[in-house]
C-alpha positions, -999 to +999 in steps of 0.1 A: +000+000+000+012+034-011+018+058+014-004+082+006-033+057+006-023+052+044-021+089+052-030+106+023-025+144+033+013+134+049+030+154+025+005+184+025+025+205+049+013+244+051+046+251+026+030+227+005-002+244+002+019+282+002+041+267-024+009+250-046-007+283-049+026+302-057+029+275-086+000+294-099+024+326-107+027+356-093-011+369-092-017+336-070+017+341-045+001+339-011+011+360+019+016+333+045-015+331+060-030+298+062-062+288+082-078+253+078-113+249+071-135+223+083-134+190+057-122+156+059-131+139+023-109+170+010-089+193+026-096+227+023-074+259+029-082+300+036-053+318+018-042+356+024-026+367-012-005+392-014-024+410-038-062+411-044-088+389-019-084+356+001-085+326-017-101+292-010-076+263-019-095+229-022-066+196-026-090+170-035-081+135-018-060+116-039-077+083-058-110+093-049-123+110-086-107+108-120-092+142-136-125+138-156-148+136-130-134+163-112-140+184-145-173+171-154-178+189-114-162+219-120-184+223-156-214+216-142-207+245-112-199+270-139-227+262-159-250+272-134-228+304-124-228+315-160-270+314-153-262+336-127-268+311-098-253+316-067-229+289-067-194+293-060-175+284-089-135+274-093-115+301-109-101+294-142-062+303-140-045+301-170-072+280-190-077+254-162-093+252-127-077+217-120-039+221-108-012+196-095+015+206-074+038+172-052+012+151-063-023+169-053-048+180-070-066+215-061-086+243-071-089+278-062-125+292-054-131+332-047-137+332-006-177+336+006-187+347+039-220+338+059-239+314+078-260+283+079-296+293+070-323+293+096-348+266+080-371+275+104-383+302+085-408+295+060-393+327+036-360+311+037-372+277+030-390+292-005-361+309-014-342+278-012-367+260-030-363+289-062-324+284-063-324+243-061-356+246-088-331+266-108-299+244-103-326+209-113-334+228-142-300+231-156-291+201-145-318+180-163-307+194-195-275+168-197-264+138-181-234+136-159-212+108-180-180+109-153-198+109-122-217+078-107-256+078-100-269+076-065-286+042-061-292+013-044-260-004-057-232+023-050-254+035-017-262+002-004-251-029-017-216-013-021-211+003+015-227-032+031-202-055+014-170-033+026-182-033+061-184-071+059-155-079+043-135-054+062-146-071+092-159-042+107-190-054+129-184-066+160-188-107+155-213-105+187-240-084+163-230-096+128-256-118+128-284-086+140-265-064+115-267-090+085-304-094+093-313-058+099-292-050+065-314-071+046-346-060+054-334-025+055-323-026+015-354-047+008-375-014+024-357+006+002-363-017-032-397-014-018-401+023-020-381+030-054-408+000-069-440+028-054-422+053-071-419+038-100-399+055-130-385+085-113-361+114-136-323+111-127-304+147-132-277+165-123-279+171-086-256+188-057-260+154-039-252+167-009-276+197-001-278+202+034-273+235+058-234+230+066-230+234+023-251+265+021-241+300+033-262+327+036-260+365+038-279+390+050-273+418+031-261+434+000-266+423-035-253+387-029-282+384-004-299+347+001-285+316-004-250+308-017-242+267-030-208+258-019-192+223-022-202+205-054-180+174-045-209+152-044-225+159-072-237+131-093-273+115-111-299+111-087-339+117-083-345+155-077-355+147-040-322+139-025-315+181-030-350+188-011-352+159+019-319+173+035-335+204+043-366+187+062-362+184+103-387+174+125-417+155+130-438+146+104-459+174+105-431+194+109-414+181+074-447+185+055-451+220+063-413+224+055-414+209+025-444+228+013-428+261+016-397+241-003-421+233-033-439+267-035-404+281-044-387+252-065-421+246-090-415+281-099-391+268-121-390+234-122-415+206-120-418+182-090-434+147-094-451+141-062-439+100-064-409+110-057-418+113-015-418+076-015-382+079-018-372+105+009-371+073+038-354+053+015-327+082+008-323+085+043-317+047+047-289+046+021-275+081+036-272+058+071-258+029+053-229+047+030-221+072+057-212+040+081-190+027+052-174+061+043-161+065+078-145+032+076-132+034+039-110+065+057-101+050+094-063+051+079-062+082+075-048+100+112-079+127+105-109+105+111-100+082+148-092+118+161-126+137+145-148+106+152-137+085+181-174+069+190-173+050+152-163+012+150-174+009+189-196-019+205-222+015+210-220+025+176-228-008+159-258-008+181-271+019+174-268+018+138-290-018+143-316+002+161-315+032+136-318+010+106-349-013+124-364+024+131-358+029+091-373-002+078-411+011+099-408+046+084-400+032+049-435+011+049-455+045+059-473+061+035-452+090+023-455+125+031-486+144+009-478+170-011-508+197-020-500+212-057 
């Protein structure tokens, strides 16, 4: 095993980040300051220049995506900036936005303040609704070809098979876990079967608060899209359930104020809400798997130290049984 698939950020010192961006020439030279920014798939750097505005600096962990995949990312996040969405595209330097420098890869993004949004608020839930309706309605006019779908296969079937053959469940509950696992992706069969031919399109993947900042004020106020890593085909829904808390009631309500903004400009088929449990379950079931995928690197036993625990394992068994009851509800109604 290489080193870097061990610890794959060794070599990424602070000079190696200084010294990636000076690669860049002299527009890009930084000034030495250097802050880290929350991310463990990637890592992700705040760079003073010495001329012009902090940068963002994104290395992308090595093996993960192709070149081409990264592109096809990058494409699809200017496409929608070029519609004047506000997404937070990578800057092109000298005809590219994907670099190398000692064997990373990285971009450079322009640096956007604000906060997590309050989805509390039904105004802020419409105006999310408008800008996702806008981003589905670019991205259902071409088909990702780089990028892998989100489905029961590379969500499920995939993550499941690691864990076991990793020998990551405790041999105590392997027998619970196999059972639970079973049931749990027959659930989610299940619900894509009621839904029955569903669109796949271009999606963020991964749209929840912590990827969305929001400012108050000005003429960039609302909503800004930030971390397109995740992007990939998928059923419109996996953009909207993320932003849904809360009871049942609670989620309906939330989701109606969601819908009032997003069929402003793109159309929602209401089968689709037989998928939102199922989503969840394969969320559960990949996120399990993607924290075990990276236990080599040093990052992850420091950032989560409860995962691959007796506890854990147990209470993923009792999430998923929790799962496979809400997947046989009926789904949430939608009111056009």
């Amino acid at each position: 095993m290489k080193p870097l698939d061990v610890a794959p950020y060794a070599s990424l010192t602070p000079d190696c980040v200084l010294n990636a961006m000076d690669s860049l020439g002299g527009e890009y030279r930084a000034d030495g300051r250097l802050l880290a920014l929350n991310s463990y798939e990637n890592r992700v750097y705040q760079i003073g220049m010495e001329e012009g505005p902090t940068l963002v600096a994104k290395f992308y962990r090595p093996g993960r995506w192709s070149d081409a995949a990264i592109l096809e990312e990058h494409a699809f996040v200017q496409e929608l900036a070029a519609q004047e969405l506000p997404v937070v595209a990578p800057l092109v330097i000298s005809g590219r936005t994907l670099h190398s420098f000692a064997g990373y890869r990285f971009a450079v993004f322009p640096k956007r303040g604000g906060r997590a949004p309050e989805l509390a608020d039904s105004a802020t839930l419409e105006w999310m609704g408008r800008f996702i309706g806008r981003i589905h309605a670019i991205g259902a006019q071409q088909a990702f070809r780089q990028r892998p779908a989100l489905d029961v296969v590379s969500f499920g079937e995939e993550p499941r098979d690691y864990l076991l053959e990793h020998g990551f469940i405790p041999d105590d509950l392997l027998d619970a876990w196999e059972s639970v696992m079973s049931m749990a992706l027959d659930g989610v069969g299940r619900c894509f079967e009621r839904a029955g031919m569903v669109d796949r399109l271009r999606l963020h993947g991964d749209c929840h608060a912590g990827n969305v900042l929001w400012t108050d004020s000005g003429a960039e106020r609302g909503p800004h899209f930030v971390d397109f890593d995740d992007s990939r085909m998928g059923p419109a829904i996996q953009d909207l359930w993320m932003l849904l808390s809360g009871d049942r009631e609670d989620m309906t309500r939330q989701l109606a104020d969601v819908l009032r903004g997003y069929r402003r400009f793109y159309d929602f088929e209401p089968r689709e809400l037989h998928l939102v449990e199922a989503l969840r379950t394969l969320r559960l079931i990949h996120y399990a798997a993607w924290l075990a995928r990276r236990w080599d690197d040093p990052a992850f036993p420091h950032a989560f130290p409860w995962f691959n625990t007796q506890r854990y394992w147990q209470d993923r068994i009792l999430e998923l049984r929790e799962q496979i009851a809400l997947m046989d509800e009926e789904p949430m109604q939608f009111m056009p």
